[in-house]
RODO-2510 file (C-alpha; in nm, 4 decimals, decimal comma):
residues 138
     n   res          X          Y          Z
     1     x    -1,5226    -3,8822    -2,2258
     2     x    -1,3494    -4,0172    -1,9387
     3     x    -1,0283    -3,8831    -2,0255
     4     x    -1,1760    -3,5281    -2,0052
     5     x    -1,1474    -3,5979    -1,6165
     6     x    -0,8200    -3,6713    -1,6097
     7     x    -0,6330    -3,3784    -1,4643
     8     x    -0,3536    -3,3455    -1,6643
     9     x    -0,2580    -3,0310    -1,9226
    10     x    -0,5123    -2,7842    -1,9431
    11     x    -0,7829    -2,8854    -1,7028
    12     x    -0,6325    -2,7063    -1,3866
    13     x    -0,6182    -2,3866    -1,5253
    14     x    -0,9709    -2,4532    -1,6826
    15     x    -1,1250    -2,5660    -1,3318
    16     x    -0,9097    -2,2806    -1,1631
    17     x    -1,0653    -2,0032    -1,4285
    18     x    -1,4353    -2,1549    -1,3706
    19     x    -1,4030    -2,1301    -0,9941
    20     x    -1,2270    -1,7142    -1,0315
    21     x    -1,5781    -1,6386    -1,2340
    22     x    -1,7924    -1,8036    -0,9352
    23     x    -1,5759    -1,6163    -0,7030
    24     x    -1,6154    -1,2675    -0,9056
    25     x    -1,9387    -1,3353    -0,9812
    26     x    -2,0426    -1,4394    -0,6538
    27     x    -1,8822    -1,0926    -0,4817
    28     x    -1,9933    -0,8908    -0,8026
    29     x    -2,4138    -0,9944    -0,6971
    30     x    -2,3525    -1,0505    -0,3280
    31     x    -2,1663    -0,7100    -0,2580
    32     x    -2,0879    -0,4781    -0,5467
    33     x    -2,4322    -0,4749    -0,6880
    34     x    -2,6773    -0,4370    -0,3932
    35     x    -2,4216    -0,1787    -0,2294
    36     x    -2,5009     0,0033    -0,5832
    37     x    -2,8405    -0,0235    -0,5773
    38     x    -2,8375     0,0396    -0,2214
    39     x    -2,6414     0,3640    -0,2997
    40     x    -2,8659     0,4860    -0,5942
    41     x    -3,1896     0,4758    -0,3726
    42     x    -3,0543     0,6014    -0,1078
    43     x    -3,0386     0,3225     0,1685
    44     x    -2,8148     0,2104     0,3671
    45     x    -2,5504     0,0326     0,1971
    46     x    -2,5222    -0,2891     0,3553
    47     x    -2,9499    -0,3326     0,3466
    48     x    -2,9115    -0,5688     0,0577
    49     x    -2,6131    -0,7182     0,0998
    50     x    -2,6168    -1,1141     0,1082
    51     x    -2,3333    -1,2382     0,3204
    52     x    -2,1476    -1,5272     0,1933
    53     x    -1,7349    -1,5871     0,2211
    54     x    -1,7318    -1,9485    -0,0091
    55     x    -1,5408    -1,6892    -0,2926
    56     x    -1,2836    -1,7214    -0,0349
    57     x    -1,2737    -2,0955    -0,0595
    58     x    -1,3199    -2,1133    -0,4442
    59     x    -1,0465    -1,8984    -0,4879
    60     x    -0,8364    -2,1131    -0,2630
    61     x    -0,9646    -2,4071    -0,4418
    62     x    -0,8392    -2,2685    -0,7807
    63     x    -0,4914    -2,1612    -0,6266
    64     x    -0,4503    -2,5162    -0,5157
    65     x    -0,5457    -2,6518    -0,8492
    66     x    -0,2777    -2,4637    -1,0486
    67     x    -0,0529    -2,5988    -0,7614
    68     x    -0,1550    -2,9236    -0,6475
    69     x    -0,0831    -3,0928    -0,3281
    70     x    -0,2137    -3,3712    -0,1256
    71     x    -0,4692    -3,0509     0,0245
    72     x    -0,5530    -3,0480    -0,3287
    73     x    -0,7632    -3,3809    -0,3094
    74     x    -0,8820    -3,3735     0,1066
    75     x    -0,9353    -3,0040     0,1042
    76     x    -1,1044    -3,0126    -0,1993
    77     x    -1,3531    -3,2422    -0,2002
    78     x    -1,4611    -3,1293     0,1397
    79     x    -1,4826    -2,8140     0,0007
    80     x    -1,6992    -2,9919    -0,2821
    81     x    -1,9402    -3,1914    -0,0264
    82     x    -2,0008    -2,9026     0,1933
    83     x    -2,0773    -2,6867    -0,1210
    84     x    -2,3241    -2,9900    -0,2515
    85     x    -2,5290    -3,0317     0,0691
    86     x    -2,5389    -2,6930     0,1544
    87     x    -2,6820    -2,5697    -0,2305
    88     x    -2,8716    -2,8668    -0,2668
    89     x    -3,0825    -2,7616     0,0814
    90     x    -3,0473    -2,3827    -0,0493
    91     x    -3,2172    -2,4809    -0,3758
    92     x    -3,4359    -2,7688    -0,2452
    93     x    -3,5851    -2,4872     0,0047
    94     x    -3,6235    -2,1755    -0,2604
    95     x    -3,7928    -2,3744    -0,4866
    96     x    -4,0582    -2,5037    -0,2220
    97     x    -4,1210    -2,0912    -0,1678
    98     x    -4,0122    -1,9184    -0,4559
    99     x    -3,9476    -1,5975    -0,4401
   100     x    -3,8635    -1,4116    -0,7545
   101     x    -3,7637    -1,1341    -0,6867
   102     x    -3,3903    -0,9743    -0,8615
   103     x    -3,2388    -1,0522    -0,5228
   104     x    -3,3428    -1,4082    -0,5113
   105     x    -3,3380    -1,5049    -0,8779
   106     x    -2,9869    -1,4058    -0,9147
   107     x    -2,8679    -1,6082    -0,6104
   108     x    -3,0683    -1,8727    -0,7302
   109     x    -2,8975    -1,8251    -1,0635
   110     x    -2,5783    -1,8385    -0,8895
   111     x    -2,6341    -2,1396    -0,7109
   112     x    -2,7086    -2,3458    -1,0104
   113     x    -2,3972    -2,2702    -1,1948
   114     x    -2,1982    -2,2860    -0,8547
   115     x    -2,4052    -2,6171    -0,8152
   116     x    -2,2883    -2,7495    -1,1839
   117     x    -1,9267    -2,6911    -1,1239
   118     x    -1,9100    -2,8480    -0,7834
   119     x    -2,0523    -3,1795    -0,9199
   120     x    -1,7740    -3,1391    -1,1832
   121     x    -1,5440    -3,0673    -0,9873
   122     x    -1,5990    -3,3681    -0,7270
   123     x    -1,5542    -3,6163    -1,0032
   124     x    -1,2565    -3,4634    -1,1482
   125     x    -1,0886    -3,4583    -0,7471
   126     x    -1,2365    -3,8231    -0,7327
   127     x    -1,1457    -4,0084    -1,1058
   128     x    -0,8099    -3,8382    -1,0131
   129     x    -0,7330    -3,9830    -0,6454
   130     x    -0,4816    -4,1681    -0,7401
   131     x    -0,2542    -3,8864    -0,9399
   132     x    -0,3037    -3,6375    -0,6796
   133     x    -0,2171    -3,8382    -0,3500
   134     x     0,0388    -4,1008    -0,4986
   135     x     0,2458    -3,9167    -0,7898
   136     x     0,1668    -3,5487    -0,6115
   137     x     0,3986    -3,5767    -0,3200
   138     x     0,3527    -3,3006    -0,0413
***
């Protein structure tokens, strides 16, 4: 199993095509689809909108892992530990007061899966320290 971590052949453009589907998926329930519903009852647009810009940073994230660089590794995994903390409070807080409505169950949805690949991700960027900052030269 521990040679699944190592990030050599495929696993870039796997990691890179995980973190494109949080980033869709993230703007797809965050923006397209309460604008829609928004739109076919009449409200204002932007009433259910949930405002998050991390697709930003996972799309960076899977640009720099078809591309590595040293920003690969330090970027990354402070990309990875602010994602951690930050869903971990998210999550530890929602499930003290659920509320299950569509709104909240698919962000809580999204979490978990955004949750799952940032803990993979973390210990793919650190079982491959090494590779990226010694044999990866900026």
């Amino acid at each position: 199993m521990k040679s699944f971590f190592i990030l050599k052949n495929k696993l870039p453009i796997i990691i890179s095509s995980w973190l494109i589907f949080i980033a869709a998926w993230t703007i797809l329930i965050k923006f397209i689809f309460p604008v829609l519903y928004a739109l076919n009852y009449g409200e204002n647009i932007t009433k259910y909108i949930m405002w998050d810009f991390w697709w930003i940073a996972h799309l960076w994230l899977a640009y720099s892992f078809l591309n590595i660089t040293r920003n690969t590794y330090f970027i990354g995994l402070i990309i990875c530990i602010f994602e951690l903390i930050i869903i971990i409070y998210k999550l530890y807080i929602f499930f003290i007061f659920p509320q299950w409505t569509i709104w909240e169950t698919n962000w809580m949805i999204n979490k978990i899966f955004v949750l799952i690949l940032f803990i993979f991700i973390t210990k793919i960027l650190v079982s491959n320290k090494n590779y990226i900052l010694k044999i990866i030269k900026n």
